[in-house]
PATOR-731674 format. One record per residue (C-alpha): x, y negated, z negated; residue in one letter. Coordinates in steps of 0.5 Angstrom, whole numbers, plus 500, padded with zeros to 3 digits. Layout:
BEGIN
XYZa/...
This chain:
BEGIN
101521522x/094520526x/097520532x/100527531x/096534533x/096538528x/093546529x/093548523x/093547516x/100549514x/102544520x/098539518x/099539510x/106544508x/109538505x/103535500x/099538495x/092536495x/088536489x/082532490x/075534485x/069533487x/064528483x/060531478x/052532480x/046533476x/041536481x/045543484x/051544478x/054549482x/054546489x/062543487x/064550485x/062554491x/065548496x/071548494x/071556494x/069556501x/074551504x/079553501x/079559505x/084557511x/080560517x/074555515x/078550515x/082552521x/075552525x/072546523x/078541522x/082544529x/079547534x/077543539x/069544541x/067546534x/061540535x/060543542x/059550538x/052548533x/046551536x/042544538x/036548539x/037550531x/038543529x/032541532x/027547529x/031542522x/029536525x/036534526x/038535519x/044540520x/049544515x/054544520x/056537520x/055537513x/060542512x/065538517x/065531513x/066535505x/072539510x/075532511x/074530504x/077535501x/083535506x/083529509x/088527515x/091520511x/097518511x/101521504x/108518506x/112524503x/107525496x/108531494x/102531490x/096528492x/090526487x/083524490x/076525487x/071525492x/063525493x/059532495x/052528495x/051528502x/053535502x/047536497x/042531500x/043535506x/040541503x/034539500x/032535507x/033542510x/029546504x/026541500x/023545493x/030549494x/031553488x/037557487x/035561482x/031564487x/034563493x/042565491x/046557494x/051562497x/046565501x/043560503x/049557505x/052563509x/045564513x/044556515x/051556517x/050561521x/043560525x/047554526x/053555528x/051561532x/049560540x/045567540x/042573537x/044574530x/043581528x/046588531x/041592534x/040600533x/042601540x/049598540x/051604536x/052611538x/053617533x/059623534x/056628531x/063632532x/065628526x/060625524x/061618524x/058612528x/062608534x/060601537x/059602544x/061599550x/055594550x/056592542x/062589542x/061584547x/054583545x/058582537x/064578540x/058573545x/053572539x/057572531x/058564528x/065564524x/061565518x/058572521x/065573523x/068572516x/063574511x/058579515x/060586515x/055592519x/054598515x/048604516x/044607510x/045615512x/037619510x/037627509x/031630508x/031635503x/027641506x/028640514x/034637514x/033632520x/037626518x/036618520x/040613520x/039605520x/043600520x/044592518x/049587516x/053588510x/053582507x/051579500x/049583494x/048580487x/051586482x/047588476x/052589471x/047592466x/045597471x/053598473x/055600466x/049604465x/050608472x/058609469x/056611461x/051616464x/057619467x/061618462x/056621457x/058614453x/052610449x/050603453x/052600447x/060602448x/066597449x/067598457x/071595462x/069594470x/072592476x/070591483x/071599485x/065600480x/061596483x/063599490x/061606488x/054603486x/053600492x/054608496x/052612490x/046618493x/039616491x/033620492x/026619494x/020619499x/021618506x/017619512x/021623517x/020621524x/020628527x/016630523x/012625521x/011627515x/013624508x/018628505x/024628499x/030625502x/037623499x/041618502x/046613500x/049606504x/056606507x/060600509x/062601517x/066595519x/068591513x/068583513x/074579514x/071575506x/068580500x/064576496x/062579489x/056575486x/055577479x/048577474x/049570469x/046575463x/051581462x/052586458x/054586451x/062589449x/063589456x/070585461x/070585467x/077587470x/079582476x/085585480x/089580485x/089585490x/084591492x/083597497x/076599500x/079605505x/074609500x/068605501x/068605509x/068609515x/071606520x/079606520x/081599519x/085595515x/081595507x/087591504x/084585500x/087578496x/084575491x/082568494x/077565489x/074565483x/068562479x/066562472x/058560469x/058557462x/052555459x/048552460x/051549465x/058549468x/061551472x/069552474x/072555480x/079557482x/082557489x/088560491x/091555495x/092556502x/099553503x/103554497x/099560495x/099557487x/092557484x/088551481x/082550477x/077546479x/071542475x/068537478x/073531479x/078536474x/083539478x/090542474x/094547477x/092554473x/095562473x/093569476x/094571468x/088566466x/084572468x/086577465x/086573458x/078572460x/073575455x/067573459x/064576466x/067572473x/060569476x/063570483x/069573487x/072571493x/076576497x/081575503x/082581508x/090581509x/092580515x/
């Protein structure tokens, strides 16, 4: 087996099932969680573990600014824990704990009061990650776009598809999508439009209940069940305010709202830990945003990853394996197969959901 050439995952493991858990830490409880969710998404894995120059892709420059401490080699050795290329002879399942300590040590080289209430441990990964793994510029600048008031609607130009596809990491490619905040003045009707990266968000669900019960002219204290969609249309819902209008320099009452140009490849939803009472969270296996984008592209979504947050502190992640597409939970050094139904019998609020773009 070590001699063979493998190009992907399914090449490489379509014969075994790996089931190897991480060992238990007690400095960063949800580090275990978070990586088996995110090497269990099959274009990470196939990056990493494959192709042929991935070293050669690390922003050295970046690595020095750490004093030589890089994620992105981290993020290599947990990949090859976690699907390692020994030799199986022919098992169907394979079973190994594995350790994350290294992974862990790495974080506060890089960070060293790193706190995760502050600084959310998937955003930190995805921007260290990126900076690291991205040879260029890492923003989109205003100038890239060009609005087509017949339709109203924003297109890249020329200039910024090639200076998206020369200066985007993997994990820019994957969990970063651009969206633009359209502003209307309410008086001179100029209108102004910013733009960025669409990318984290932590999701209030007390203001997402509240925003639906409004609505619904319903008590805050009312049995309601929420699902992505709800958190969607909270994202783009019009709020209003006080702006300085460029053209007339003047600060003036606006409305405006949020809208999701080009989606990402990887939908990751974070959750408050505190939620509100008489409230379930509906998690769907597969979704559809077309209502929530502006760009004419493929919206369809399934469900990849899934944590759960109990106090006070443990965490269990459930990952759709790439490969055989069956589902397994994993508690650190804990791994047992699981069911999409699981979910549903769930009465507490999911602390984290990954969804994959169909392709």
């Amino acid at each position: 087996m070590g001699s063979t050439q493998y190009t992907s995952i399914n090449s490489q493991y379509n014969n075994t099932i790996l089931l190897i858990g991480l060992k238990q830490n007690s400095k960063l409880h949800e580090l275990n969680a978070i990586l088996q969710c995110l090497c269990h998404i099959e274009p990470i894995i196939n990056y990493v573990k494959y192709k042929y120059d991935y070293i050669k892709e690390i922003n050295s420059y970046m690595i020095h600014k750490k004093n030589g401490k890089s994620l992105a080699h981290a993020l290599k050795k947990i990949i090859y824990k976690l699907w390692p290329d020994d030799d199986f002879e022919n098992k169907k399942i394979y079973t190994k704990t594995e350790d994350s300590k290294e992974f862990l040590e790495m974080i506060y080289k890089i960070e060293p009061k790193y706190n995760a209430e502050t600084n959310p441990l998937i955003k930190f990964l995805q921007e260290n990650l990126h900076k690291e793994l991205n040879k260029g510029a890492n923003a989109i600048h205003e100038y890239c776009y060009k609005i087509d008031k017949s339709n109203k609607k924003l297109v890249l130009n020329n200039y910024a598809k090639n200076f998206v596809k020369e200066n985007m990491s993997i994990v820019s490619d994957l969990f970063f999508g651009t969206y633009y905040r359209y502003t209307q003045f309410i008086y001179c009707k100029h209108e102004l439009y910013d733009f960025g990266f669409y990318s984290f968000t932590i999701y209030n669900l007390f203001e997402i209940k509240k925003m639906k019960c409004n609505m619904n002219n319903l008590s805050i204290t009312s049995p309601m069940i929420l699902n992505i969609h709800d958190c969607l249309f909270y994202d783009q819902r019009v709020l209003y305010n006080f702006e300085t209008c460029k053209k007339c320099c003047k600060s003036l009452q606006c409305c405006y709202k949020n809208i999701i140009f080009i989606p990402p490849k990887i939908l990751c939803f974070t959750f408050n830990k505190s939620v509100p009472n008489n409230t379930r969270f509906l998690i769907d296996e597969y979704i559809n945003i077309d209502a929530y984008i502006e760009v004419q592209t493929n919206s369809k979504y399934e469900l990849i990853g899934v944590i759960y947050f109990f106090y006070p502190n443990r965490y269990i992640a459930f990952c759709k394996n790439p490969i055989n597409k069956m589902w397994y939970s994993y508690e650190n050094e804990k791994v047992q197969q699981a069911n999409f139904n699981i979910f549903q019998k769930m009465f507490i609020i999911p602390y984290m959901l990954f969804y994959q773009i169909e392709e």
